[in-house]
Each structure stands twice: as C-alpha cells, then as structure tokens.
C-alpha positions in Angstrom: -28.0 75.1 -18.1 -26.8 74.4 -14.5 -24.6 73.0 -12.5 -24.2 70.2 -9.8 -21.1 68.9 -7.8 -20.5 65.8 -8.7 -17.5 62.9 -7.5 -15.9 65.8 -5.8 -16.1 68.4 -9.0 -18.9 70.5 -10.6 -20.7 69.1 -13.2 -22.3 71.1 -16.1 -25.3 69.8 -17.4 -28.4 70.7 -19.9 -31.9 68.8 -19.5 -34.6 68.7 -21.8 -37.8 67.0 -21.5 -40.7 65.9 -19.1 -39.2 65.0 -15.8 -41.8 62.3 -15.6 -40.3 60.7 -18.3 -37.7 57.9 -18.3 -33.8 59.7 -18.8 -31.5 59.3 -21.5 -28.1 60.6 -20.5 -25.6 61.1 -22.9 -21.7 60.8 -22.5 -19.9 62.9 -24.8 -16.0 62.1 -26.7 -12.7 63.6 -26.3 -12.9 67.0 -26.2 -16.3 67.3 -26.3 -18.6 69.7 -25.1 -22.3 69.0 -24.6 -22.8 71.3 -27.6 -21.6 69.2 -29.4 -24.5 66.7 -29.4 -26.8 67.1 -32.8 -29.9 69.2 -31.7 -32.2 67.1 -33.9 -31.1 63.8 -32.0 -31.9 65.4 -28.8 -34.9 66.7 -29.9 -36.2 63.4 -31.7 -35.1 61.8 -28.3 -37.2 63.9 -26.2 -40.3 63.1 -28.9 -39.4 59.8 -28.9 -40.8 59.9 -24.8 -37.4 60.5 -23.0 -35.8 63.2 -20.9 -32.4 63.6 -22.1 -29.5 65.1 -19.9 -26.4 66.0 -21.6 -23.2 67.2 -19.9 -19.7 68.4 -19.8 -17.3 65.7 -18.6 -14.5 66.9 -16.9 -11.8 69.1 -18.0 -14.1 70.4 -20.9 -16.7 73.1 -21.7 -18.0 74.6 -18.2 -17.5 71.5 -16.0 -14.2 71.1 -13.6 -11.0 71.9 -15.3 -7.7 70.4 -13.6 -5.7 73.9 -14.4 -2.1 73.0 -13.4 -2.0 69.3 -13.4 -0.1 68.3 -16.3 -0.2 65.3 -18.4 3.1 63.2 -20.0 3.4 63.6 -23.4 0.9 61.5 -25.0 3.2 60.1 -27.7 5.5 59.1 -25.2 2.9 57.9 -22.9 1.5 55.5 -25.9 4.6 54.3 -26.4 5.3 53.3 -23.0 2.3 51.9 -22.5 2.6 49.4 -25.4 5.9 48.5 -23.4 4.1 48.0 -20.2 5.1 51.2 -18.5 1.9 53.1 -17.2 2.9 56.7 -16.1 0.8 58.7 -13.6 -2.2 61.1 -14.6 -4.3 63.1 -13.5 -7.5 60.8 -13.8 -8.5 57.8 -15.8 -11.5 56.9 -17.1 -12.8 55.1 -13.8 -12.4 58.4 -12.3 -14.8 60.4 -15.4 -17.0 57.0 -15.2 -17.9 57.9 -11.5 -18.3 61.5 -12.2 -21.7 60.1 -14.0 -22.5 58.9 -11.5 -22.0 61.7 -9.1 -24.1 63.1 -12.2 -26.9 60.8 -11.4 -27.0 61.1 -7.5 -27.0 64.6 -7.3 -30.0 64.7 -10.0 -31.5 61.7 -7.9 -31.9 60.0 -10.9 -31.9 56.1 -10.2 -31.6 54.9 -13.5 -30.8 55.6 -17.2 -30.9 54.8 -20.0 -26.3 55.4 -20.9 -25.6 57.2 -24.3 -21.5 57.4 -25.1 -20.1 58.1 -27.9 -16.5 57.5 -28.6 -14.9 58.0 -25.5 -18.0 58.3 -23.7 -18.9 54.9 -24.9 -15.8 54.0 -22.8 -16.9 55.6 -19.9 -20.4 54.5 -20.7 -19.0 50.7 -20.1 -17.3 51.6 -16.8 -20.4 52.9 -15.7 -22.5 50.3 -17.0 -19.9 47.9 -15.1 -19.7 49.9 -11.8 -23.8 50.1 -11.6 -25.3 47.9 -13.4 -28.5 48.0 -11.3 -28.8 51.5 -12.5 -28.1 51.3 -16.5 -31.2 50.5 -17.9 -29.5 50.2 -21.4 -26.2 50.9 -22.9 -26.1 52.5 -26.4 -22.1 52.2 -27.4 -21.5 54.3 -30.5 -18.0 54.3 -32.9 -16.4 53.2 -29.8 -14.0 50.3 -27.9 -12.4 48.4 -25.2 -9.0 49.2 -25.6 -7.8 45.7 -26.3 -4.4 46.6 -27.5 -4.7 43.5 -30.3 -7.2 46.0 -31.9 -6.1 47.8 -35.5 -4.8 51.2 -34.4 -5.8 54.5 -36.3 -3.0 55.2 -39.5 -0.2 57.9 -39.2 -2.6 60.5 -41.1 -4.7 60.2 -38.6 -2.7 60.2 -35.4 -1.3 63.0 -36.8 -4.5 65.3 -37.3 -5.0 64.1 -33.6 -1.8 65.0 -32.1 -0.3 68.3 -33.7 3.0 68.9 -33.6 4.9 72.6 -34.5 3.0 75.8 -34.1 -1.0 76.2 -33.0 -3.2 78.1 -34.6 -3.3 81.1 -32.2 -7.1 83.1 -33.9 -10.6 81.8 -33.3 -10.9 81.5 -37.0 -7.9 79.3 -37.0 -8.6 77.2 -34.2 -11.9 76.5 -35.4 -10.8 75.9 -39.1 -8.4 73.3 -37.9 -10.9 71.8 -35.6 -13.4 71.0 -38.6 -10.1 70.1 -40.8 -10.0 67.3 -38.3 -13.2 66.0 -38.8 -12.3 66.2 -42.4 -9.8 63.0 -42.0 -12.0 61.1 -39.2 -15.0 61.6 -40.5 -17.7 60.4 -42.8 -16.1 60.3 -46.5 -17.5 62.8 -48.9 -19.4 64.7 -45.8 -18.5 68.8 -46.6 -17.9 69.1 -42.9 -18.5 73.0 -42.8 -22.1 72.9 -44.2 -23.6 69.6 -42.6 -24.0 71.3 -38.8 -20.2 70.1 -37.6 -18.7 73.7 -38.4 -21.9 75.2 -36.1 -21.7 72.8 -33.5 -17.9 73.3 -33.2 -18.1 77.5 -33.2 -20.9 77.3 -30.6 -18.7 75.3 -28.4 -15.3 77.6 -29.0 -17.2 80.6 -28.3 -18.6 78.9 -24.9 -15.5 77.5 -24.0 -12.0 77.0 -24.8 -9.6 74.8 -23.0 -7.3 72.7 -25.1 -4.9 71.4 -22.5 -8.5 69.6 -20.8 -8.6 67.8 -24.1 -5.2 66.2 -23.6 -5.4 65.6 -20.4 -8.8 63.8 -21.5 -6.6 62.1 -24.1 -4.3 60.6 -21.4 -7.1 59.3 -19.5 -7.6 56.9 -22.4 -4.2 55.6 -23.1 -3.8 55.4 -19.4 -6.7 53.5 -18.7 -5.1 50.7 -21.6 -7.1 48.1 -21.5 -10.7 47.5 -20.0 -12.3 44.4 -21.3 -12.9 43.2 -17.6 -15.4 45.8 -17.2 -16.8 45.1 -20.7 -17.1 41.6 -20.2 -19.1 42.8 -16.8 -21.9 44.6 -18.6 -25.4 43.3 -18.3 -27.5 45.9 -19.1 -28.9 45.1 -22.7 -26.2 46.7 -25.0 -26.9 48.2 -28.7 -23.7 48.9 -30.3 -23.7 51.3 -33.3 -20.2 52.0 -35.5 -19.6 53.2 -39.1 -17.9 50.6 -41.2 -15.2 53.9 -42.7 -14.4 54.8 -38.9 -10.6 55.6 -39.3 -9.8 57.1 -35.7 -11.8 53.9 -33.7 -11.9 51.1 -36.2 -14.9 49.2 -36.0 -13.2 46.0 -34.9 -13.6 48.2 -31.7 -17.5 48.0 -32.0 -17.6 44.1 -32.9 -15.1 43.0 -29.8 -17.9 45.0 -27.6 -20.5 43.1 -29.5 -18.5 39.5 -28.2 -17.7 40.2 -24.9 -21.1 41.8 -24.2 -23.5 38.6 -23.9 -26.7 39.7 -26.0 -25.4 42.6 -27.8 -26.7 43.8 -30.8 -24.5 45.4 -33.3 -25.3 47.6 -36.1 -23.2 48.6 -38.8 -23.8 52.0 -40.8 -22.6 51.7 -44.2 -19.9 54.2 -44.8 -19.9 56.3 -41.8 -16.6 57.8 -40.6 -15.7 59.0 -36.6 -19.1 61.4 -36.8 -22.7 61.3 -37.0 -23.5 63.3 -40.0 -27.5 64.5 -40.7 -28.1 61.7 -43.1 -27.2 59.3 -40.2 -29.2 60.4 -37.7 -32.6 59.2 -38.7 -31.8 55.8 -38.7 -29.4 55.9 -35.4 -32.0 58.0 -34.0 -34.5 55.4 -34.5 -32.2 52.4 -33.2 -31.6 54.0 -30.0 -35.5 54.7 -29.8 -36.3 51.2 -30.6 -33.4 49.8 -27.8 -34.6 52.1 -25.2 -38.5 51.0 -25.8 -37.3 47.1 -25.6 -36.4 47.5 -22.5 -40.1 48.2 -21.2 -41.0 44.8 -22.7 -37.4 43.2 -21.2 -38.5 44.7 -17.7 -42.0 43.2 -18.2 -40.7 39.8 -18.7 -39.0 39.5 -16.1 
C-alpha cells in the first residue's frame, strides 16, 4: 500500500497489476474501506488485462480523516433537506469526486476506466461529469442520482443504517453489528458471516476504525441532494449494474441513471440485495470485463 496527497489530503491507495496495462480504478461506498473490495474481482480484473487501483476515500480506512469537524444530525439534516434547507458540511461529494482525481494526477494516470459502487457510483458520475476526457468508461453499480422523486429505503432499513441508543463498545460487537447490517441490505438468503462479508469486514476493523468518518461520509450524500445535471453530463460509455432486491438504493436508482445517461446499458441481477455476494461475481465480473474491452473497439471507430 502507499500513499499520495491528493486535492489537498493524503490518499491511501493499493495497485495491482502490470503498469503497462490500461487502469481500472475503483470508488468504494459509505464507509468503505478499500478492503472491502472482493479479492477474486480484483484478481479476475487484473487477469482480465487491467491494472486495478483501489483506495480509501476520505474520512475512512488510512486516507485523510476530518477529526473535529462535525456533521448535523443526519436525521435532521434529511429532513431539512426534503424541506429545502441545506445545512453546511464538511465536504460533499464534488469535494470526494475531485479527490479522484487528485488520485489520478498524482499517479499521472490520464485515464481510467471509473468503478463505484454505491456511493462511489455517485462520486464515479461527478467524476465522469468533471473529466470526461479522462473516463474511459463508467461502470455504476447498486447506485443513484439522488433525484428525490426516487423510492426511499423502508424504516427497517434506515434504521439498521442510522442507530440510535447505545453502540456496541468490543470489536466483536462492532463487527457483529456491522455484518447484522448487511443482513437487512443485502442479498436475501446470503449467510453473511460465511460468504467472505464477515472477512472483509474484520480485515477492515482491525486496519482501521473511524465511525464518525462514516457519517460524515453519510452527510456528504444527503448534502449533495440532487445531482442529475452531472448525470445527464456523462459521456463516457456507461454500464449500469443493480440487484432487482436492493432495499437500501432501490433500483429505480439504477434505471433513472440508465435514462439520463444517452447509451447506457443496464443490467439487472436477479435477486441481489445492497452487496455483491460470490455467486454474483462471475457474471458482474465478466460485464465489466466485456464494457471495459468495448471500449478498445469504441476508440477504434472513432
């Protein structure tokens, strides 16, 4: 691992891969750490012919943390926000949007190929709107726009999100409630400690812990509302991937990317929740291998 500054901040980031090869970089979701990125996707990426980069977006894992700044309460802030009222935070998603691109200039890397995933399929589209010269595809997975006429996530699920009362306090505890989480937004019927989400979750504990990064990540969303002008904006070609059981992003999240996107392809997985579970992979895997290689022949064309 290493690390770069970036926007301003220091960036954590892992790269595997020929560096003569063309890069995939890969944005992860709220509260993410690169760890938390299947090792059998990166690997079958990096077979597939790609360098992949992962990183820690800001706030999380061993990247920039904004210790001090404090967020409004995020239930409040929603609320607000539905009303019109935007309070102040400490960054928005423009703000993590340009910290991949920091990413990208200090690893002199003129192009990529943009992975995100949940919120870092949001970012990915502010990127992919910012820079569109250097986006060689967009791959958007179990993500959205934020258009606020979107179906919201139920109370069950808000509620696994945004824990009220005591914390857990152990490493046992906060671990166990972290997988219990994926238990509601994810994949129906997936045994979430045996499937590689209970690994990937203690690996990234025991690297790094920092809870109040996650809702200040948290408040970056709500606070950036809506962003279907930089959607709208994207040129780069633009797969978008989203299970059809997705309780914490419904998929209508996925389709209005689809329509405001002008040649987007959309793929529905069959009753995949808010993860990527094993039996997933091959076939998501594969569509991102086939959108990358697409654009060789795109590229050619023109």
């Amino acid at each position: 691992m290493a690390k770069v500054t970036a926007n301003g901040i220091d960036i954590e980031y892992e790269a595997f891969g020929a560096e003569d090869t063309p890069v995939a970089l890969l944005i992860m979701g709220l509260g993410g750490q690169l760890t938390m990125w299947p090792d059998k996707l990166v690997e079958d990426l990096v077979s597939g012919g790609y360098r992949v980069i992962l990183f820690d977006n800001r706030d999380i894992g061993l990247s920039h943390h904004h210790t001090g700044e404090k967020s409004p309460s995020i239930l409040r802030q929603i609320i607000l926000r539905r009303i019109g009222i935007k309070l102040k935070t400490p960054y928005e998603l423009a703000d993590m949007a340009r910290d991949t691109l920091g990413l990208m200039d200090a690893l002199k890397l003129d192009e990529v190929h943009l992975v995100g995933i949940s919120m870092g399929g949001m970012i990915g589209q502010h990127v992919a709107s910012m820079a569109p010269d250097r986006v060689k595809s967009l791959t958007a997975i179990m993500t959205t726009t934020g258009n606020p006429k979107l179906p919201r996530p139920s109370g069950n699920v808000m509620k696994a999100m945004i824990r009220r009362g005591p914390q857990p306090n152990s490493r046992d505890e906060i671990i166990d409630q972290s997988v219990a989480t994926f238990g509601v937004i994810g994949t129906p019927g997936e045994d979430q400690n045996t499937n590689g989400m209970r690994d990937r979750i203690t690996r990234s504990y025991d690297r790094a812990f920092n809870p109040a990064g996650v809702l200040r990540q948290m408040s970056a969303i709500v606070a950036s509302g809506d962003f279907r002008k930089h959607t709208r904006s994207i040129k780069s070609p633009t797969l978008v991937v989203h299970g059809n059981k997705d309780p914490l992003v419904p998929i209508e999240g996925g389709y209005d990317i689809a329509k405001l996107v002008r040649g987007a392809r959309m793929e529905v997985m069959d009753g995949m929740g808010h993860d990527v579970p094993p039996r997933f992979l091959p076939q998501i895997t594969k569509l991102m291998l086939d959108h990358f290689d697409a654009t060789k022949v795109y590229s050619a064309a023109e």
